[in-house]
Structure formats: structure tokens, C-alpha cells
matplotlib code that plots the C-alpha trace (Angstrom):
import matplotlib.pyplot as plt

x = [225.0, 221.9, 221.6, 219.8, 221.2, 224.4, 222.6, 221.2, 224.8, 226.0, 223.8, 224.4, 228.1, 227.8, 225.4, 222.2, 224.5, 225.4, 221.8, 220.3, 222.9, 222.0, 218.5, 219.4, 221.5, 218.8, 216.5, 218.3, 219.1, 215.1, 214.2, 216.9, 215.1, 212.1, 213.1, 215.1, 212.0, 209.9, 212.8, 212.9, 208.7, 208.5, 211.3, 208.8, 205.8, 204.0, 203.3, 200.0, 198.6, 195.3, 192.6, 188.7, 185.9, 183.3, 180.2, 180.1, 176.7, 176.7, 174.4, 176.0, 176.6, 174.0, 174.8, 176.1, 178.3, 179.4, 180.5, 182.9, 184.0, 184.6, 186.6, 188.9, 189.6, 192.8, 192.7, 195.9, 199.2, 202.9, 204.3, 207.9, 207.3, 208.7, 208.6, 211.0, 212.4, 212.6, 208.7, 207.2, 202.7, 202.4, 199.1, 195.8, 191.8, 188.8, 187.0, 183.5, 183.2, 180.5, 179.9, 181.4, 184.8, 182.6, 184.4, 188.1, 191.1, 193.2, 196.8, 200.3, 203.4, 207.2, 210.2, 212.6, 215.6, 218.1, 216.9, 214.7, 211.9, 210.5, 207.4, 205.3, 201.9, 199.8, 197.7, 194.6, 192.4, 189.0, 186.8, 183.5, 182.5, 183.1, 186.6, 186.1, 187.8, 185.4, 188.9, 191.7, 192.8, 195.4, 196.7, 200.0, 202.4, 206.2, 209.2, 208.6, 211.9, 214.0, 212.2, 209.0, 205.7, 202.5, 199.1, 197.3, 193.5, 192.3, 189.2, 187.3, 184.1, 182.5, 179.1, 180.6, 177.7, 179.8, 183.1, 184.0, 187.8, 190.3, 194.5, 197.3, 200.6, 203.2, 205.8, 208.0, 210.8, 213.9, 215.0]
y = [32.4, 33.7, 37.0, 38.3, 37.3, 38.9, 42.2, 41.7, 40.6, 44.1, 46.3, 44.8, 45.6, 49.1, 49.8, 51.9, 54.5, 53.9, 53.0, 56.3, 58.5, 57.1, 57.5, 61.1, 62.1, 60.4, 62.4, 65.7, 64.6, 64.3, 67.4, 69.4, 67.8, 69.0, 72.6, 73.6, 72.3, 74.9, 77.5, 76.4, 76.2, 79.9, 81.8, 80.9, 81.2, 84.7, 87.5, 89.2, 93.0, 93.0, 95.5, 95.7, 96.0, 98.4, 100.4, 98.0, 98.0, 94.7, 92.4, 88.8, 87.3, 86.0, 82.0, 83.1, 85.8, 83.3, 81.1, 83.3, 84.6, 81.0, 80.4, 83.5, 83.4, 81.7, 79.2, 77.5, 78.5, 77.8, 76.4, 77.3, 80.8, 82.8, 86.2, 88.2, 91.9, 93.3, 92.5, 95.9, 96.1, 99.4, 99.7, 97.6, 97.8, 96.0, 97.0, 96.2, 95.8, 95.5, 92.1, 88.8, 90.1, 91.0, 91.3, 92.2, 93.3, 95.4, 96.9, 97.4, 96.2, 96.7, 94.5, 96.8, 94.3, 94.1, 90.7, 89.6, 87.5, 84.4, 84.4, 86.8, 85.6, 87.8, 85.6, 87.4, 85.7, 86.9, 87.1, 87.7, 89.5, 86.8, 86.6, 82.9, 82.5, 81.8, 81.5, 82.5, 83.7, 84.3, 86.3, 85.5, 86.5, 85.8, 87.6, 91.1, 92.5, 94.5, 97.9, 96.7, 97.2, 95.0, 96.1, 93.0, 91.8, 89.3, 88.3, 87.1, 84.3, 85.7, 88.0, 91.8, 91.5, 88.7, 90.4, 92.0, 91.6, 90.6, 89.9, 90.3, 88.9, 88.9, 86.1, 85.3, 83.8, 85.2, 83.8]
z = [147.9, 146.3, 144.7, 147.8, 149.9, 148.4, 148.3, 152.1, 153.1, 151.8, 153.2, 157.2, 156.2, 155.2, 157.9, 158.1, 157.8, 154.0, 152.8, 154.5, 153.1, 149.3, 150.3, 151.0, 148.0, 145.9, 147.3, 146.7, 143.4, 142.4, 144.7, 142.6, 139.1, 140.2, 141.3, 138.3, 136.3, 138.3, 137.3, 133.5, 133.4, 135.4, 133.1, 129.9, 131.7, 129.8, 131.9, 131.5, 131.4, 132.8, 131.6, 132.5, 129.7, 130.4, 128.9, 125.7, 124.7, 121.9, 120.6, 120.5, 116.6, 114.5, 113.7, 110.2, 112.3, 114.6, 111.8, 110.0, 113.7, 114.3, 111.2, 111.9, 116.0, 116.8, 119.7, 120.0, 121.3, 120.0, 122.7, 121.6, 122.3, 125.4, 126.9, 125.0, 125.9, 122.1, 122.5, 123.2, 123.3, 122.7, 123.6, 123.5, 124.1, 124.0, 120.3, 119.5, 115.6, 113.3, 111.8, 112.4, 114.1, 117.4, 120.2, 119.3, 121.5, 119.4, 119.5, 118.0, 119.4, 118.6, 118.4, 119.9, 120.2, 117.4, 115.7, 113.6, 115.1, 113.3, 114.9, 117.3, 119.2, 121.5, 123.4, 125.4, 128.2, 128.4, 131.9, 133.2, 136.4, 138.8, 137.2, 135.6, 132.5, 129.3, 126.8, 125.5, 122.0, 119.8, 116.8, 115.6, 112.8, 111.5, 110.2, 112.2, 111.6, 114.0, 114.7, 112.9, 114.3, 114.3, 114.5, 115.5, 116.2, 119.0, 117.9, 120.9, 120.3, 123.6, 123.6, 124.6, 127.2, 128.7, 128.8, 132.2, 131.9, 129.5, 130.1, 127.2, 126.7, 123.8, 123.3, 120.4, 118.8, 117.3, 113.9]

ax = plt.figure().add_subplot(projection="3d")
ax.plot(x, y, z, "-o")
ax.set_aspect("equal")
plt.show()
């Protein structure tokens, strides 16, 4: 007997019965995959503090401005980072500095928890007034030690002119 006709053979025996009930536990099995996925993607997912920029009156940089602006803004995430509770932003708002920093969000935050944490990022999304996103920035730092403040600056590439809107998170690791 050929191999499939072995396997053909076997199926008429068990019966529709048997081949729909391991096409519905294979089923679950990948539904359940994908679920807890959505579960373990949504618990790290960074949750954002939205504030609205108005009254800056700005010029954009110069090319030499937006140079050493460009040098100095941080663009890329650490993906190892989550939401932590001994994070604490204490408070934040959009500055307008002379020179190349520009556009800036500014603030202090606080690791309140009772470890020290390797690494701390605050990650800010800036908007404009039809609410599309023109990026997202970072400023990071390690080793902020339990009770230790950080007073950290966003610096943002996009004219003040263009600003309408701007979101904040903080996320971190412990050591």
C-alpha cells in the first residue's frame, strides 16, 4: 500500500469526526498563540501623556543650527524597555531655546521604586494641527538609582511653527 493511501485509509476510519476535531484544537491552539501575543505586545506597549503646544512664536534653525540639532536629537528606541511603576515624569513642557536645541520638551522624572534602573528613555511624539505625526524623539540615560531624579531634554528637529501637539512616555529597565 502506498503512503497515501495509508494516510487516506486512516482518515475514512476515524471519520470526519476525528479530522474536524484536530482541525479545531489546531485552531485554538494558533488562536491562543496569537492572543497571548496581543497580551505580551499590549503589557509593554508605553502609555502616553498628551499635551498641546501653543503661543510659541519661533523662527525654524538656520542650516548650521539644524546641523548640530541634528547631531544631538535622539531618534531610535531601545526596544528592551517597558512601562515601569518606580518611573515617575514629574512634570514636562514644550521649551523653545535659543540656538541649535530649538524646539525642546523638557522635564524631570523620578524612580520611585526601590531598584536601581540600568537604563531610562523618555520617548515624545510630536504633532501638527491636523494631528499627523512629523516624529518621535528620544533622550535616554542609565544607572538612575533608586530615589534619583532626572532632568531630561527632548530635543525635537521640527520648526516650533509646526508643533501643535506633542505626547510623552517614560520606560526603563531595572538593573
Amino acid at each position: 500500500m502506498t503512503e497515501q493511501r495509508h494516510h487516506a485509509d486512516r482518515e475514512s476510519r476515524a471519520g470526519p469526526l476525528s479530522s474536524s476535531r484536530r482541525r479545531v484544537v489546531a485552531g485554538l491552539g494558533a488562536g491562543l498563540a496569537v492572543g497571548l501575543a496581543g497580551c505580551s505586545d499590549s503589557a509593554r506597549s508605553p502609555s502616553y501623556e498628551e499635551r498641546t503646544v501653543e503661543g510659541v512664536n519661533g523662527t525654524a534653525r538656520n542650516a548650521s543650527e539644524m546641523s548640530a540639532a541634528e547631531a544631538v536629537a535622539q531618534q531610535q528606541v531601545d526596544q528592551n524597555l517597558s512601562m515601569l511603576d518606580a518611573i515617575t515624569v514629574e512634570d514636562h513642557e514644550f521649551v523653545l531655546e535659543d540656538g541649535y536645541l530649538g524646539s525642546t520638551v523638557q522635564g524631570t522624572l523620578s524612580n520611585t521604586g526601590d531598584d536601581r534602573l540600568e537604563s531610562v528613555e523618555v520617548r515624545v511624539r510630536v504633532y501638527d494641527g491636523s494631528d499627523r505625526q512629523l516624529g518621535r524623539y528620544v533622550a535616554s540615560t542609565g544607572d538612575l538609582s533608586s530615589g534619583s531624579s532626572w532632568s531630561f531634554t527632548v530635543v525635537l528637529l521640527e520648526s516650533p511653527a509646526d508643533i501643535a501637539a506633542y505626547d510623552l512616555a517614560a520606560l526603563g529597565m531595572t538593573a
